[in-house]
C-alpha atoms as one frame of an Amber mdcrd trajectory, in Angstrom:
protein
 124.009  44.971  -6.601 122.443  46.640  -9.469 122.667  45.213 -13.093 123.797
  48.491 -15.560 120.520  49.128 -17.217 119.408  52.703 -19.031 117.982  54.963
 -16.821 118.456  52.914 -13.382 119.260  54.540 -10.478 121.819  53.042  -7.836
 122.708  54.286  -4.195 126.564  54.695  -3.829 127.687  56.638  -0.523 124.458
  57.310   0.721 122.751  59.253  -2.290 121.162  58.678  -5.644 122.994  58.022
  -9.066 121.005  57.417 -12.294 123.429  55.250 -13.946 123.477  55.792 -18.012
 125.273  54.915 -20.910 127.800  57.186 -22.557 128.971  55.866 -25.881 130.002
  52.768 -24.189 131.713  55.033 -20.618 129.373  54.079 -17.458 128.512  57.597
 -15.936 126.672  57.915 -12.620 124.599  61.213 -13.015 123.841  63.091  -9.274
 120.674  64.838  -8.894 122.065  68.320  -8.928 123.555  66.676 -13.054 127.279
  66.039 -11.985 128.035  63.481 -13.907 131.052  60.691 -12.779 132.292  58.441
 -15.011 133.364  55.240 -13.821 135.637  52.364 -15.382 135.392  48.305 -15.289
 136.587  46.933 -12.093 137.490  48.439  -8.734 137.902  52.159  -9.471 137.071
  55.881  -7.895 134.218  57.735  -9.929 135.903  60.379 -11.449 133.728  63.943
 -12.572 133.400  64.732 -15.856 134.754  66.817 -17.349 136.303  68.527 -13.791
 138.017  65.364 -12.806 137.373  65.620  -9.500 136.569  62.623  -7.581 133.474
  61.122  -5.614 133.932  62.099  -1.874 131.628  61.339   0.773 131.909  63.697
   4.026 136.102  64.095   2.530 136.653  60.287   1.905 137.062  59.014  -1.460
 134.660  56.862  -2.529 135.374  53.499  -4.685 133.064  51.603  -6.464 133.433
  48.006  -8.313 131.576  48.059 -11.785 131.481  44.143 -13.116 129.998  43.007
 -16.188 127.728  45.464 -15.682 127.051  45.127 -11.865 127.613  48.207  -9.710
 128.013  48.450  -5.723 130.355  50.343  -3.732 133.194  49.080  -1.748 133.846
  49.574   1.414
């Protein structure tokens, strides 16, 4: 689990997110500067502003952000 912070960087599917802060949105940022934003609770990071969703190998990927704690579920 990984506490929202500036800046930190969180695994979800297998790669790297630096997790920041978007005038109060959550947005996971991928190396390659997709960003995803993602909502409170059990939700599917959605790209911004594309609005496609996080896939992993075709598979939607859902992740639970709460209180500021974010880990994928499986």
């Amino acid at each position: 689990m990984n506490k929202v912070q500036e800046l930190e960087i969180v695994t979800i599917a297998g790669a790297d997110y630096t997790v920041e802060n978007w005038h109060g949105d959550t947005v996971l940022i991928s190396k390659r500067g997709t960003a995803y934003m993602i909502a409170e609770g059990i939700s599917q990071p959605v790209s911004f502003p594309g609005g496609s969703p996080l896939t992993k190998k075709g598979n939607a990927v859902r992740v639970m952000n709460v209180g500021g704690i974010i880990e994928q579920v499986k």
